[in-house]
C-alpha positions, 0 to 999 in steps of 0.5 A, spaced: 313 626 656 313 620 660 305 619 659 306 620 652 310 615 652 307 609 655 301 611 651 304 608 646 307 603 649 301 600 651 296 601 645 300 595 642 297 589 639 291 591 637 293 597 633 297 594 630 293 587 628 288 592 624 294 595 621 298 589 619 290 586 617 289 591 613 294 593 608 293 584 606 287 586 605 288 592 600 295 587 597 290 583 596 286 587 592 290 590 589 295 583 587 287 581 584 286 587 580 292 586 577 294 578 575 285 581 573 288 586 568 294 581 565 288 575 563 285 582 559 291 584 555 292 576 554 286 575 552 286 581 548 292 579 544 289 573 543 283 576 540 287 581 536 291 576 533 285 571 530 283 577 528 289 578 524 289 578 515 294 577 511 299 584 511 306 586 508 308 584 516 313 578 517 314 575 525 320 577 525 317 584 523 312 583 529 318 581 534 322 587 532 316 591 534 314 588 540 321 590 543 322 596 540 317 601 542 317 598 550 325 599 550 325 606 548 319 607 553 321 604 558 329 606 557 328 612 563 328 606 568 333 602 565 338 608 567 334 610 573 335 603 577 340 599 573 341 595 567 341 588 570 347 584 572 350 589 578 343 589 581 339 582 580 346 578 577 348 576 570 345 570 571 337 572 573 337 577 568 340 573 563 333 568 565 329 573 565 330 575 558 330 568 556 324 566 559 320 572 557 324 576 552 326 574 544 328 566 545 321 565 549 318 569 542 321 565 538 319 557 541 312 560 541 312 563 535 314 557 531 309 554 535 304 557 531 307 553 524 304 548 527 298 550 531 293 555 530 296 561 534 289 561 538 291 555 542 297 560 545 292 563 550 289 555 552 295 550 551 299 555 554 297 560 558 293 555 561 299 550 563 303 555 566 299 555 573 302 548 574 309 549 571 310 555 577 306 551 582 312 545 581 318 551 580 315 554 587 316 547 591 322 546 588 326 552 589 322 556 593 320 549 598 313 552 597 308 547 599 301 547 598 295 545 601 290 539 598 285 544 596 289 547 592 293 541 589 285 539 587 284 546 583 290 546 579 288 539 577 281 542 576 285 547 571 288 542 567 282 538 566 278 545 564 284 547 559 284 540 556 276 541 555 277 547 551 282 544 547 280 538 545 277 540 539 286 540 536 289 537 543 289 531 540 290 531 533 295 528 531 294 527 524 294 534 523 301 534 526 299 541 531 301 535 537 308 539 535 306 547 537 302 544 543 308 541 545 312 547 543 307 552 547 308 547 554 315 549 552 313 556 552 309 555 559 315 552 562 319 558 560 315 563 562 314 559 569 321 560 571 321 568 569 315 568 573 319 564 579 326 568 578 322 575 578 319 572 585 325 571 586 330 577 584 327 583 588 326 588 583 320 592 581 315 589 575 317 596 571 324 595 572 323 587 570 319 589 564 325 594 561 330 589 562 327 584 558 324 588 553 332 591 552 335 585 551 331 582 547 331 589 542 339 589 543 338 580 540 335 581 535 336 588 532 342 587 528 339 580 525 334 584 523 336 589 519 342 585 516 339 579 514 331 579 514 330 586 510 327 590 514 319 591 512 317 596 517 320 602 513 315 600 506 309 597 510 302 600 511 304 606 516 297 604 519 299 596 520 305 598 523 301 603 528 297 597 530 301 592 531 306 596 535 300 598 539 297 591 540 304 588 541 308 594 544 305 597 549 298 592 551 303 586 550 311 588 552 308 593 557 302 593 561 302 585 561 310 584 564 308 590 568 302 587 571 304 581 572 310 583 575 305 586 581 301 580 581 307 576 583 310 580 588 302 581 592 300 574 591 306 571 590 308 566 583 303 560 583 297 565 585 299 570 580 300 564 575 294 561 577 289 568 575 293 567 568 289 560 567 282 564 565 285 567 559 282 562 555 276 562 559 276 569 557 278 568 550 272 563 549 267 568 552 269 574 547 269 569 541 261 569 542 260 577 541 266 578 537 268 572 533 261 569 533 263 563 536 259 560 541 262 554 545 260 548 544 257 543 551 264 540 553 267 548 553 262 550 557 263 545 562 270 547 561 269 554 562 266 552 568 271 547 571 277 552 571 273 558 573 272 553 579 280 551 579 283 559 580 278 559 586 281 553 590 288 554 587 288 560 590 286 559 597 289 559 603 292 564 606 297 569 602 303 568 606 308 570 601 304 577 599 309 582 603 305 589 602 309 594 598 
């Protein structure tokens, strides 16, 4: 017993190096793959949404959907772990829902009065990595090394390149919904500093805010919009469910919730900036819609970004 023993108190450090080295290895990958998968249900979203004709849906008809089938889908894990408030505190729920429930919804949907929604993916997306970035140095006391400060600007810079084609149009009156969408970002980057923040899992972040959002809006709905998802096209009602439901309301919130929690909130952000990128590559095979030279340069600038943003050692990734 006394061998064993100092067996095992004598094999320490190295073993226990590789271990630890290890396990950041896999977070790491794993933290990639999802805030990767997050960029393809955003991009897809986008994409799905420029392809959208005119149908018996309204926004508000979309919104309910949206909620609708990831509460009932996630109800399970709402009863398993909680509803919120005795587990994170009144407070942070009601953050999480603002920031990434129906109230998000609605500044961003009216946003695209004003502004094509394809601009969502570039004004708003792209900005949020810079939105976290500033919310983790003020909450979280996260400081960054220049190289990253450098790739961030870089973001910003090639997002702006990829929007200059309505950026700046004032005439047009879209410097509104732009502005609104820098709402939108900002919402969405104190959701992302919150989650980082409350502990939960992504599910049970996914569920408390689709639930809530469902609970707002539904008596709204059926007593004053006239509910047209009982008269529409069943088939409309499918797909929009699909796409809003379950790529949107599900796996985006979920995967995005890994990402936090592996990578930490400004590098989980940061992969969200190539959104756009991966907008404008679709938009040649399926929307027949070849960037021009300063989008390209663009596309190249923030590719570049996300790399430098992302640098440095993951010393707030903690492997689950």
């Amino acid at each position: 017993m006394a061998n064993s023993t100092n067996i095992v108190i004598a094999l320490p450090a190295g073993m226990r190096g590789t271990a630890h080295s290890a396990a950041e290895r896999r977070n790491l990958i794993l933290g990639v793959v999802s805030g990767l998968l997050v960029v393809l249900c955003w991009a897809g979203w986008v994409v799905a949404t420029r392809f959208a004709v005119t149908t018996q849906l309204r926004p508000v008809d979309i919104a309910f959907l949206r909620y609708l089938v990831p509460a009932v889908v996630l109800l399970p894990v709402l009863v398993r772990h909680g509803f919120g408030p005795r587990q994170i505190s009144l407070a942070r729920t009601a953050i999480l829902v603002a920031c990434a429930g129906l109230p998000f919804l609605l500044v961003t949907s009216t946003g695209m009065k004003f502004a094509p929604a394809s601009d969502v993916g570039t004004v708003m997306v792209g900005t949020m990595p810079v939105f976290v970035a500033v919310f983790s140095a003020l909450v979280n006391r996260e400081r960054f090394e220049r190289v990253r400060v450098f790739g961030f600007l870089l973001v910003v810079l090639g997002i702006a390149g990829i929007a200059a084609h309505g950026l700046f149009d004032f005439h047009s009156g879209a410097w509104r919904g732009h502005l609104l969408f820098l709402a939108g970002a900002a919402l969405y980057a104190i959701f992302t500093v919150t989650f980082r923040r409350s502990g939960i899992g992504p599910w049970h972040a996914a569920a408390i805010v689709n639930f809530y959002s469902l609970l707002l809006i539904t008596p709204v709905y059926f007593l004053f919009c006239g509910p047209r998802v009982l008269s529409a096209a069943p088939g409309e009602v499918v797909r929009q469910a699909l796409v809003q439901g379950v790529v949107a309301g599900i796996m985006a919130l979920y995967f995005y919730g890994d990402a936090i929690r592996r990578l930490g909130a400004s590098r989980a952000a940061v992969l969200g900036a190539l959104t756009p990128v991966v907008v404008a590559l679709a938009g040649i095979p399926l929307l027949g819609e070849v960037p021009n030279t300063v989008a390209w340069v663009a596309i190249v600038v923030v590719s570049a970004g996300v790399v430098l943003a992302s640098h440095g050692r993951l010393a707030q990734a903690r492997p689950r």
